[in-house]
N, C-alpha and C positions, 0 to 999 in steps of 0.2 A: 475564412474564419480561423481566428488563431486564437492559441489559448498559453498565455505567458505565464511559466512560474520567476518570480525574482528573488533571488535571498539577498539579504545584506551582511553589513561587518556582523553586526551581532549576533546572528542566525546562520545555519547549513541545512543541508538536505535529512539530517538524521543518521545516515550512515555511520559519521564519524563522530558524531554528536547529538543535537538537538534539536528538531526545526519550531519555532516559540513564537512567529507573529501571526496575526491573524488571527481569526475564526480558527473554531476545531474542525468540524464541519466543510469539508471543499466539494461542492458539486454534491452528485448523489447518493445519502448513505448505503452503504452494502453492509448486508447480516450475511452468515451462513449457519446452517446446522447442520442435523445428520437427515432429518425430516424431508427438509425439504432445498437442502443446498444451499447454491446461491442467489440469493433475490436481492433487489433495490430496494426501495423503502416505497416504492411503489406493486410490489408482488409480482415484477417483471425479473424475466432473466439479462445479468448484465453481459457483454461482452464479455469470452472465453478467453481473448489473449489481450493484454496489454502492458505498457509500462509504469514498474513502479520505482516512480521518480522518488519517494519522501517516504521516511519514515519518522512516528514519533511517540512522546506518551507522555500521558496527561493524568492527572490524578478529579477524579468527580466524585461528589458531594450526592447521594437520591435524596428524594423525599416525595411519595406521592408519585413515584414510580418516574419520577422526571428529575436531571440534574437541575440542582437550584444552585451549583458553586465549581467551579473549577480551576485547574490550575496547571497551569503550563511552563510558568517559568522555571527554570532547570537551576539547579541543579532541585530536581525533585524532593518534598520532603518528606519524612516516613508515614506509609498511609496508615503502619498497623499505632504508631503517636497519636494522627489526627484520629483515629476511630477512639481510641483509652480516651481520648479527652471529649467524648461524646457518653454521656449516660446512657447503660444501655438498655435500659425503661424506654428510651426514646429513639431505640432501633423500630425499625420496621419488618414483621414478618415478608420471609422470604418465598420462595414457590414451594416451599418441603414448610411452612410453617414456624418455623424456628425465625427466633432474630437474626435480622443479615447486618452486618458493621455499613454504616451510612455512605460510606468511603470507599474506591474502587479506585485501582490500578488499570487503565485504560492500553492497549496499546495498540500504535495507529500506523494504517499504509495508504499512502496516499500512491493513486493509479490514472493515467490517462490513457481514453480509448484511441490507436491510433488511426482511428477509422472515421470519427466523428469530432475527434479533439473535446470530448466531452472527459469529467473530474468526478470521479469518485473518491471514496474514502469509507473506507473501515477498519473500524473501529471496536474492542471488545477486550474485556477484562478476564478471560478464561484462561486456565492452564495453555490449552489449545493455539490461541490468538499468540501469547508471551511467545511458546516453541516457534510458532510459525516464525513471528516476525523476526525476532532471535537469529532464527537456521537461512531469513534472509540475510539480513546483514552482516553476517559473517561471511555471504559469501560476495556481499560486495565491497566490504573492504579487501577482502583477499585478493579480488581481481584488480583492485582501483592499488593496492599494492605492488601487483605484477605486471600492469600496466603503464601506471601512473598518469593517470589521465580521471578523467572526472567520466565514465560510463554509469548506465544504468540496464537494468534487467528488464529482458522482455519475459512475461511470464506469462502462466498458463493459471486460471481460478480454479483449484482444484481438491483434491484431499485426500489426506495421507492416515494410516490406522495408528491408534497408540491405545496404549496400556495402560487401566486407570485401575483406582481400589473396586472397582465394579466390574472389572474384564476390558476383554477388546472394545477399543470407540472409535469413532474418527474424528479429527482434529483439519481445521480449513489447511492449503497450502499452497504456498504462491512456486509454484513449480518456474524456476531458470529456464528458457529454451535458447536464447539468445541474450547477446548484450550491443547497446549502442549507445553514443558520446552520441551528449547534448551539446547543442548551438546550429546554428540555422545554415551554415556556407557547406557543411560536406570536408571541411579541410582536414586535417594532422590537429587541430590545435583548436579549443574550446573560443569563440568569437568573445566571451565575457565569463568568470566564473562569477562575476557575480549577478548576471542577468542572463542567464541558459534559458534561449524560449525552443518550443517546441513547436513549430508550425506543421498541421495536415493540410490535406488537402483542399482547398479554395469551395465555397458550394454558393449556391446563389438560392432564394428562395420561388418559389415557384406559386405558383396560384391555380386553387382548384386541380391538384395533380391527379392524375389517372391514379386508380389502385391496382395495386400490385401484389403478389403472393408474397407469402412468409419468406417461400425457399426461393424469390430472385431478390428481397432486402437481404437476404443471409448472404448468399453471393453477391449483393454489389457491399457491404457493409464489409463483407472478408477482403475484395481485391481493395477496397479504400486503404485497409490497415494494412494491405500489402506493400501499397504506392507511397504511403508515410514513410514505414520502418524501411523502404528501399531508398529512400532520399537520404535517411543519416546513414554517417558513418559506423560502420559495421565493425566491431572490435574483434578480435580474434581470441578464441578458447585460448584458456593454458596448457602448455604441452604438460609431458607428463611429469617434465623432470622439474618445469617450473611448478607446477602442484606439491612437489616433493621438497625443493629448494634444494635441490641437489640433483649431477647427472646420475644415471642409473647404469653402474657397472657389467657389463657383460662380458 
């Protein structure tokens, strides 16, 4: 089973720009809070490590607590214009009772498990979400800089504290542990920049399978995503002096 991302001429991965085709939505949506973490849109726990190939942001319309309008085409336009040009008679009370502006600032990570080749996506308009995705992509143009190669972040679902007008909170964070270039052969050199597929592991379906514990799916689910990220190529940290862009005199 494989699971292909493709960009074209007029789209990229988000890092350096936009990712604008398609669906918002890829695979299964991911929320987190401070409650209850990270869950699927099913009240399941997602996979702890994987890659985030795509980032993006989208501006959505509520009404009736469901988007009815969206908009993805970039260059984005000002959400706090679309909101003024909305009566705000015709806001909708928000979770504190006050009018909320209809209009919302999305911003999106798109993530595959490398274990299952299964697609997430989340998604959220919070101070939170902005920082997160933000303090990602900073650190993958930096490396895709020092590199120059097209890599991506292997990362940890996890979270980080911050400082709000209400005290300390926590805020989601896509934690770096590792980085690997996309394309299928293992080489120096990207197979296609404009068709990077990601293949796992091959699986067959089974019939009537025996059941199994929790803690040997955790174990065969962690050595799958082992045997993925050990098939691509493995990029190398930045030294110190390339972080610094300069040597370091002693």
């Amino acid at each position: 089973m494989s699971n292909e991302i493709t960009t074209h001429d007029d789209e990229d991965d988000g890092y350096s720009g936009s990712l604008v085709s398609g669906r918002v939505i890829k695979g299964q949506l991911l929320r987190w809070n401070e409650t209850n973490g990270w869950l699927d849109r099913d009240g399941l726990r997602p996979p702890e490590i994987m890659l985030a190939i795509a980032l993006s942001e989208a501006l959505q319309c509520w009404k009736g607590r469901k988007p009815v309008e969206t908009i993805t085409a970039k260059p984005l336009p000002d959400v706090n214009m679309l909101n003024e040009s909305v009566p705000e008679d015709e806001w909708e009370a928000g979770l504190d009772g006050k009018p909320k502006p209809p209009w919302v600032h999305q911003f999106i990570v798109y993530l595959i498990d490398p274990a299952s080749d299964g697609t997430y996506t989340y998604m959220n308009s919070t101070t939170g979400a902005r920082i997160a995705c933000d303090q990602l992509r900073e650190k993958v143009i930096t490396m895709r800089a020092l590199r120059g190669t097209r890599v991506v972040p292997v990362v940890r679902l996890t979270h980080r504290p911050m400082k709000t007008f209400v005290g300390m909170k926590h805020r989601p964070e896509f934690e770096v542990l590792d980085w690997r270039q996309l394309g299928g052969d293992g080489g120096g050199e990207l197979t296609s920049p404009k068709s990077a597929q990601l293949t796992g592991p091959s699986t067959t379906t089974k019939v009537a399978p025996e059941p199994e514990h929790s803690a040997n799916k955790t174990s065969k689910s962690e050595s799958a995503a082992k045997e993925t990220l050990a098939s691509m190529q493995e990029v190398s940290r930045p030294t110190a002096s390339e972080e610094l862009r300069d040597e370091i005199p002693w």
